[in-house]
C-alpha positions in Angstrom: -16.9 -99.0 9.1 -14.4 -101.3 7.6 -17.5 -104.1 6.5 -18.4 -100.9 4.1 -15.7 -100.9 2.4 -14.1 -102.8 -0.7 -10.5 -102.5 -1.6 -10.5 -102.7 -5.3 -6.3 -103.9 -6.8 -6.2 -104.2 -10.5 -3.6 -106.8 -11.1 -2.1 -107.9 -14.1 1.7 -110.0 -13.9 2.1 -108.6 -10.0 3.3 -111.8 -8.6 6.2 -110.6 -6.6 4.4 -107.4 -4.9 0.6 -108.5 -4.5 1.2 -111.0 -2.1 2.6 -107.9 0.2 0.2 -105.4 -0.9 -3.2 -107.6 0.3 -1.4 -108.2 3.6 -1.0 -104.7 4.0 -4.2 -103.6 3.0 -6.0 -106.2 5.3 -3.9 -104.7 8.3 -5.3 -101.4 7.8 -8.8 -102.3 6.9 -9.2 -105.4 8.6 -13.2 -106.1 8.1 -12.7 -104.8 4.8 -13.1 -106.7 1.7 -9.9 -106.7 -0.4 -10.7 -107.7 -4.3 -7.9 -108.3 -6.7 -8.7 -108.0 -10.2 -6.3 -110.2 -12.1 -6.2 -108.8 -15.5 -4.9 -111.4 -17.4 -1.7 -112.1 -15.3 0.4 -115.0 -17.4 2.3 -115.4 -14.3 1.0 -116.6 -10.5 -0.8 -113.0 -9.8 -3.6 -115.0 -8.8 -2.5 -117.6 -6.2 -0.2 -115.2 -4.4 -3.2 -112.9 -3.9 -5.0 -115.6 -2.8 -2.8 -116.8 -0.3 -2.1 -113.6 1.0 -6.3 -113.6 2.4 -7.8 -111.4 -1.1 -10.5 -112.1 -2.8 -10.2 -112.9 -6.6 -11.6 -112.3 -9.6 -10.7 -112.0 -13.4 -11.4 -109.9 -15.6 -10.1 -110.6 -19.8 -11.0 -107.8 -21.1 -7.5 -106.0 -21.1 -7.1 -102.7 -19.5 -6.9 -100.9 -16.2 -9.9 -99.1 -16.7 -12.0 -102.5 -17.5 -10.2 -103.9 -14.7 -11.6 -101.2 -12.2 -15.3 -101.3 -13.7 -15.3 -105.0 -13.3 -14.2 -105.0 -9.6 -17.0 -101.9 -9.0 -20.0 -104.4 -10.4 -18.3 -107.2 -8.1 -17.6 -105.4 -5.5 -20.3 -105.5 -1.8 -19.0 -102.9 -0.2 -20.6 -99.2 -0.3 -17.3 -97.4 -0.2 -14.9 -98.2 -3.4 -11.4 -97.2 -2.2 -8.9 -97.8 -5.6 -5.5 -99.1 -4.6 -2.4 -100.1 -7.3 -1.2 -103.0 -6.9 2.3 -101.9 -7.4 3.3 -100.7 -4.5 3.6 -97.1 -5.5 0.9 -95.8 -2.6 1.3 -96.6 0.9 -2.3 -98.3 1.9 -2.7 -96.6 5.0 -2.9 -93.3 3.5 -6.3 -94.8 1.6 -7.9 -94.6 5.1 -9.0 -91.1 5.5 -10.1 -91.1 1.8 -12.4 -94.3 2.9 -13.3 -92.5 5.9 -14.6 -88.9 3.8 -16.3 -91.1 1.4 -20.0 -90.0 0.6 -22.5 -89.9 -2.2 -22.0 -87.4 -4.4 -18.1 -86.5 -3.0 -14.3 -88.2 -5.1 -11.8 -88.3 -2.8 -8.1 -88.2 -4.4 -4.9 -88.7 -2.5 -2.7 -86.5 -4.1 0.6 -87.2 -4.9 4.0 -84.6 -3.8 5.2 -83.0 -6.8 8.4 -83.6 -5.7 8.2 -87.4 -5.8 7.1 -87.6 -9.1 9.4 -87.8 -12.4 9.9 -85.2 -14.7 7.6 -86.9 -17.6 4.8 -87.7 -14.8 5.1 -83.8 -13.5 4.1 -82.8 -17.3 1.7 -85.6 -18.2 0.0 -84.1 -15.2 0.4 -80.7 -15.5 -1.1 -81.2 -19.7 -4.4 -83.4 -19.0 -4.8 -81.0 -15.7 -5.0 -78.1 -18.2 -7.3 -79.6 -20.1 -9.8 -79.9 -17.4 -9.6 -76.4 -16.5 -10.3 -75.1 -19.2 -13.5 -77.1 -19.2 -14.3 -76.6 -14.9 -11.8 -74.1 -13.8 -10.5 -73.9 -10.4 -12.8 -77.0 -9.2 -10.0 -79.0 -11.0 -7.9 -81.2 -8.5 -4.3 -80.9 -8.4 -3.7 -84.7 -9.3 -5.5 -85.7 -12.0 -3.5 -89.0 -12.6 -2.9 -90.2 -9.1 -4.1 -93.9 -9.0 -5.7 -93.8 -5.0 -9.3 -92.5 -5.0 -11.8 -93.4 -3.0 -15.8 -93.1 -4.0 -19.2 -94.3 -3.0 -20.2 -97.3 -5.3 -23.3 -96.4 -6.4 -22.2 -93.0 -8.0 -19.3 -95.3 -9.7 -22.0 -97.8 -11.1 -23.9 -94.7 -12.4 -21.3 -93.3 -14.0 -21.0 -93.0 -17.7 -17.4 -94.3 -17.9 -15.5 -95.9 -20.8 -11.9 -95.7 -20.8 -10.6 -99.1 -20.5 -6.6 -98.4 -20.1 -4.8 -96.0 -18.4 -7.2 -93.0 -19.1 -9.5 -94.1 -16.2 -8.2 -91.6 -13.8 -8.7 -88.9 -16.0 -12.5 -89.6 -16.9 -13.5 -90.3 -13.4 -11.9 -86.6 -12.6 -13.5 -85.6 -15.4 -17.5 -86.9 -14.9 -16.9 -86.3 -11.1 -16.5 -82.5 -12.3 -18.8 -82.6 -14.9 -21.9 -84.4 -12.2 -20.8 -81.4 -9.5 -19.1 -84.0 -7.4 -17.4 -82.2 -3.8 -13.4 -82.9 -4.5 -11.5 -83.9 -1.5 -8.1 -84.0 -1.8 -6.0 -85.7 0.9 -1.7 -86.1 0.6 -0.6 -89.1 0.3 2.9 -91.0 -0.3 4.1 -91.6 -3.4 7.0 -93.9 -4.8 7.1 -94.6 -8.5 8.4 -97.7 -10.0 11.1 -97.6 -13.1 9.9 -99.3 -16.4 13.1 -102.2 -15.2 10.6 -102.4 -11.6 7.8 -103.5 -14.1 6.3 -100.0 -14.9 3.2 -100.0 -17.6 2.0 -96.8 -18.3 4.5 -95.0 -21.4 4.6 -91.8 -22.8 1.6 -92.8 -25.6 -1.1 -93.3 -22.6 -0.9 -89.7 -22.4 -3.0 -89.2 -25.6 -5.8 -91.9 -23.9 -5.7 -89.4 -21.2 -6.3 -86.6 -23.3 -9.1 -88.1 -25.3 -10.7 -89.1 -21.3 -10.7 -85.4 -20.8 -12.0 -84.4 -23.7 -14.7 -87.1 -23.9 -16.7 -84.6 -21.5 -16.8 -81.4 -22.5 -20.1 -80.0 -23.0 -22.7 -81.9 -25.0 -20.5 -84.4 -26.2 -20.7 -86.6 -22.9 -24.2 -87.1 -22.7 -24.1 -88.4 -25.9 -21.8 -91.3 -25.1 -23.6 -92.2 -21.7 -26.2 -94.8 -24.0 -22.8 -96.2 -25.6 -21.6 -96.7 -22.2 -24.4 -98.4 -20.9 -24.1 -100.9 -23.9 -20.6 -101.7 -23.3 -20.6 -102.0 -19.5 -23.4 -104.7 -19.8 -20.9 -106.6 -22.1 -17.8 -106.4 -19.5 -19.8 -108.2 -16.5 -20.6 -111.4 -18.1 -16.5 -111.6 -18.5 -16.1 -111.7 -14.7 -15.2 -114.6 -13.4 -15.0 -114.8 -8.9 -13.5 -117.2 -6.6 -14.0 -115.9 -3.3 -12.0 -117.2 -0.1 
């Protein structure tokens, strides 16, 4: 199973955890392919991923969400499990999402209330809200939570365009939208501090927003053409270097 799947890290100025994250992840998933998407790292991102046994590629468009849709068009496996590279997730909880991985299904580990922090509990609880008011109960619990796990061809036909931290959100969001099967598995959680090299603030929260609003109703299908246009502009970006 493991030769199916790709383990997709968007990276930018992680030297001092990625090294550990890739080990980890190849211990779990050990015929897996492991991808780091360095996004722009001014510091040795690259290298220690590298010497830790990932694959590499860069990505200069700036952005999480550019990040991701690079390392889905690079990826060669058929399963796309998303991990941070910060550290926050434990790796090994991204195997059962990897295992309940089919067409047509988004598997979401979600995230204890309890071990988030008061501004994540409401940034959650706000773009969630959003989305059920759009798709109701079919709404997951964790909209934000960073570990997913999909089947690549439904990610390469999606009509996604949030390049920064809204990415979650609008993969909830078209997932709902399409009549995707939710799967929602617990997993660990143990958030960095903005001193610990945090990057999402307080402002992403309106990119979020604007993620889950991109697809209500009519107003989606509009935008998949635009999409189309500026996903064929992010590959020829992508630089590899494989190991």
């Amino acid at each position: 199973m493991d030769k199916n799947i790709s383990i997709l890290i968007p990276a930018r100025n992680e030297e001092a955890v990625i090294g550990r994250e890739v080990k980890k992840a190849l211990s779990v998933f050990p015929d897996a392919e492991v991808l780091v998407i360095d996004n722009g790292s001014t510091d040795k991102t690259w290298q220690a991923a590298l010497d830790a046994g990932a694959s590499c590629i860069s990505c200069t468009i700036p952005g999480k969400g550019a990040a991701m849709l690079c390392g889905v068009r690079a990826a060669r496996g058929r399963v796309i499990v998303f991990h941070d590279a910060d550290g926050e997730y434990e790796i090994e909880d991204s195997l059962e999402l990897a295992l309940l991985a089919a067409p047509g299904i988004m598997c979401v580990g979600c995230r204890n209330p309890f071990a988030l922090t008061w501004s994540s509990k409401r940034a959650n609880a706000f773009i969630r809200r959003l989305l059920q008011i759009r798709f109701g109960s079919a709404t997951p619990k964790d909209i934000l939570s960073g570990s997913r796990a999909f089947w690549r061809n439904d990610l390469l036909r999606m009509p996604v365009r949030s390049r920064g931290f809204g990415i979650e959100t609008e993969l909830t969001a078209i997932s709902l939208q399409e009549g995707f099967r939710i799967v929602e598995r617990p997993v660990r959680y143990s958030p960095r501090t903005k001193e610990d090299g945090k990057k999402i603030r307080s402002y992403h929260l309106l990119t979020c927003a604007w993620a889950a609003l991109r697809h209500y109703g009519k107003l989606a299908k509009g935008l998949q053409p635009v999409y189309q246009e500026r996903f064929s502009v992010i590959t020829p970006h992508v630089q590899t270097r494989q190991v």
